[in-house]
N, C-alpha and C positions, 0 to 999 in steps of 0.2 A: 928523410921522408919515410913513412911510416908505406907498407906493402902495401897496393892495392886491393889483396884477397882480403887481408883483413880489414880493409878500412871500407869499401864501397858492397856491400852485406845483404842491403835491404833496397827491394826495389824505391821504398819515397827517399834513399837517397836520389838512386838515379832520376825520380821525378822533379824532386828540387832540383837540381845541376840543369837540365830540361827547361824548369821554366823560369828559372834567373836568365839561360842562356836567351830566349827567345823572347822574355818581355822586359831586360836589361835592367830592372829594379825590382826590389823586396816587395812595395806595396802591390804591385802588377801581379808580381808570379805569385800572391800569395791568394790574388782574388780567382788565380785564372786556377790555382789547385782548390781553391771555394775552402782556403784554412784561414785563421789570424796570422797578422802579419808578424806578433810575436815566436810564433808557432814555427815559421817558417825559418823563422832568424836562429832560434833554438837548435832547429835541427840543421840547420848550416855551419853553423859552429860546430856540432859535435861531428861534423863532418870533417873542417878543418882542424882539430882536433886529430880524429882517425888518421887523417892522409897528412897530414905535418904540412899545408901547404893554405894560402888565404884563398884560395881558388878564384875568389873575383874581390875585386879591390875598384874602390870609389874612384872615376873617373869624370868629373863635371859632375854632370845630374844623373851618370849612368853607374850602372856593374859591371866591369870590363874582366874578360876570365886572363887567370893567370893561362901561361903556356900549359901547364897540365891539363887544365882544363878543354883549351884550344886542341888537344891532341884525343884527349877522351871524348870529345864532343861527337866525331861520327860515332865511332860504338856506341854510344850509349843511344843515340837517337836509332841506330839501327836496332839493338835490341829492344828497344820499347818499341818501333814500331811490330817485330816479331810476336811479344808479347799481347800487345791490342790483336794485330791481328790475325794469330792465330789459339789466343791463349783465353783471351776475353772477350771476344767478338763468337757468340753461334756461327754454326757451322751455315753455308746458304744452303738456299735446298730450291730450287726452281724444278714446278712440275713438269713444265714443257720441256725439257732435256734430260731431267733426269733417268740414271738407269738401274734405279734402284729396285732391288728385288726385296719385296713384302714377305714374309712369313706369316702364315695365317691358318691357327687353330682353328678348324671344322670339321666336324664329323659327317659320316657321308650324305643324308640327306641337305647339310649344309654346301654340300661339296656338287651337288644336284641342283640347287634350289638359287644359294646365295652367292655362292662363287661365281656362274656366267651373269649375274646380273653388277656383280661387282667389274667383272672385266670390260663388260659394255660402256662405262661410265669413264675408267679410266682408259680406253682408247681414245678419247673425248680431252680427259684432263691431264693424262700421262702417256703419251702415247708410246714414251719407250723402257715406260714401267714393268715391273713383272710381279705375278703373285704364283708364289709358291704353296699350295693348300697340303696342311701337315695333319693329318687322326694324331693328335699325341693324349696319353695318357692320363687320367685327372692328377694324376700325384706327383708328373712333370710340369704341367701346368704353370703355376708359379716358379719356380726355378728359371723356366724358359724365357718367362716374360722378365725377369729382372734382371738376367743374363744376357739379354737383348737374342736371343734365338728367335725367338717370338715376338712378333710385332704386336701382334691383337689376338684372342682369344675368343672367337664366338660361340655361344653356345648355351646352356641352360646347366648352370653349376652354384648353387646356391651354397655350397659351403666351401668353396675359395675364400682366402681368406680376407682380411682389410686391407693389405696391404696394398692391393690391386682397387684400381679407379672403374667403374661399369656404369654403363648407358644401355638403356631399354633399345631395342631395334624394332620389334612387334610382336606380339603374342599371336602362340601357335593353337592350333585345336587341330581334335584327331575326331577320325571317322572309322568306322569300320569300313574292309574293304573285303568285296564275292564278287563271284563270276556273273556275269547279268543271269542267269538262269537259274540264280539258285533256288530249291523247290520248296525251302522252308525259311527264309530271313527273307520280312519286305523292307520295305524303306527307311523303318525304324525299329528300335531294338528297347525292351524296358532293362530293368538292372537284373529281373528276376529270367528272362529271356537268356540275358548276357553269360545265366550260370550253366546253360545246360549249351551253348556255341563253343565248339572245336576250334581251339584258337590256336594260331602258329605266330607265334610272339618274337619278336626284333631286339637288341639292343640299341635300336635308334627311337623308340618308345618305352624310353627306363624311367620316366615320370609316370605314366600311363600305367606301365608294369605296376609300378609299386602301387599305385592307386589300387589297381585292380587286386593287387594281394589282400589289403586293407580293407576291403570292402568284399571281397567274395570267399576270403581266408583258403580253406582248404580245396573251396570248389572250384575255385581259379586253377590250383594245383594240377587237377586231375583233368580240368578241360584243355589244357593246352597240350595240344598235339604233336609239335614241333618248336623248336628255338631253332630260327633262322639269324643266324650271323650278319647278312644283307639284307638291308628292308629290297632294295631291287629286285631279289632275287624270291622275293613273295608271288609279284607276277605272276608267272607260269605255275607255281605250285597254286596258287589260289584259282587258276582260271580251269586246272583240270581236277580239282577237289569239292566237297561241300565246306571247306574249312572257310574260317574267315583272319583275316591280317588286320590288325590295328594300323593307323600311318597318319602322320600330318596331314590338312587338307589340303595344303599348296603342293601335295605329292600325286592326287588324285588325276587329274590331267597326262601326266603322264605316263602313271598306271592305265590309265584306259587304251592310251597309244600304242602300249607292251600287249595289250592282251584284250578279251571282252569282260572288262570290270563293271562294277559300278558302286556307289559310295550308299555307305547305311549311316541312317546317324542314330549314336549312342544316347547313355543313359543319361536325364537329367542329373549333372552334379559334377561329370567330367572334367579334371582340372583345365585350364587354358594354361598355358605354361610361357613365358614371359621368356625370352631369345634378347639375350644379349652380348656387346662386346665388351672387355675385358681387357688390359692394360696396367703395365705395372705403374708407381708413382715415379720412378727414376725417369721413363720417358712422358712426363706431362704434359711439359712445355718443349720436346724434341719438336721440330718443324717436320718432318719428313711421317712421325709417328700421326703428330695431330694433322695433318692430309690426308694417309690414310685411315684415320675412323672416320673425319668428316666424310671423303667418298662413298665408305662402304655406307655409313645413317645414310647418308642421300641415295646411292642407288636403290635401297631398301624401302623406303619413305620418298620415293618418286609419287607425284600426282596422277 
């Protein structure tokens, strides 16, 4: 008899051996592998063939296994069970126990705005989930999400590349933001207004930014005052200055709580800037991945 290692190779051996065993005829196990029944007989032979042995021999109307087979019969059913179900079977993923920790690209006004509204929802549907809120870099971005570092990517990055899957969340608009007593900006600002305001500009308004380079070129240049690193931390410098902060308007509420603000609105033509999430293709169909985007669209696009 011909070695085991060499003769039993390929897992549709062990599939056939499996289901001669358990539906005791050719025509059975070859419907219940969904082959022809010549199919089945072919590769049964090349099996007896490999192992130098009949492995099942006509008994009545049945397949009876030789002893080799009688003796290979648990392993082989224990390892196809291992394989179904740990090899071909997805991973489960149940929300109500699970204790999985999300990584999640947002930058800080996202980490202000979309992050507590995210947690609110998954106390509800996760309640012993965790979201970890990461600033990561545009140029890590992809890497992170295909390397599974990254679960989701929120954000406004229009040159990510295809590789990544993205859904709209909600478009953003920006306002100017002063101290309520400012003695020269009222409630509205035209574009030509907008060139001669003291502006202390954010990296949390880098669509805004660039618009305004675009359209005021050089005079943009010279009005802005300050680069402030933290849109947060606008606040206090805006409330004891005549300067003005550009910012999201979902940010304005809680500017006014920090300090005596109040919101100006800009020039007709102002982009709206479209907020989304972001996913690589590898996890599309992941169970754990596709929960957390559908929570964060729904805590976003609540009624």
């Amino acid at each position: 008899m011909k070695t085991l290692h060499n003769g039993i190779d390929r897992l549709e051996f062990l599939l056939v051996i499996e289901a001669v065993l358990q539906h005791r005829t050719i025509t059975r196990a070859a419907q219940a592998l969904d082959v022809s029944q010549s199919a089945l007989s072919h590769t049964l032979a090349r099996l007896r063939t490999r192992l130098g042995d009949p492995l099942f021999v006509r008994v009545g109307g049945e397949m009876r296994p030789t002893p080799l087979v009688t003796r290979l019969a648990e392993p082989i059913g224990r390892s196809l069970r291992i394989i179904r179900d740990e090899v071909l079977s997805p991973p489960s993923f149940d929300p109500a126990t699970t204790t999985r920790v999300f990584n999640v690209c947002v930058g800080e006004v996202g980490a202000f705005i979309i992050v507590p509204r995210v947690l609110r929802l998954l106390r509800e549907r996760a309640p012993h989930a965790h979201i970890v809120a990461l600033d990561v870099s545009r140029r890590e971005i992809v890497p992170a999400l295909e390397e599974g570092r990254l679960d989701v990517a929120i954000g406004y990055y229009p040159e990510l590349k295809t590789s990544l899957y993205q859904q709209q969340l909600f478009t953003r608009t920006f306002v100017g933001i002063v101290r309520d007593d400012h003695p020269r900006i009222g409630q509205r600002l035209t574009l030509r207004q907008l060139r001669s305001v003291a502006l202390v500009r954010s990296p949390g308004t880098l669509a805004i930014n660039r618009w305004l380079d675009n359209r005021l070129g050089g005079a943009d240049r010279e009005a802005v005052v300050m680069e402030m690193p933290y849109v947060m931390a606008l606040a206090p410098i805006l409330a004891e200055s005549d300067w003005m902060g550009i910012v999201t308007e979902e940010l304005v509420p809680a500017f006014r709580k920090l300090a005596p603000l109040r919101a100006v609105e800009l020039p007709a033509g102002l982009p709206r800037i479209p907020v989304r999430q972001h996913w690589h293709r590898r996890y599309k169909d992941d169970a754990a991945n596709r929960f957390i985007r559908q929570a964060i669209y729904d805590a976003l696009n609540e009624a």
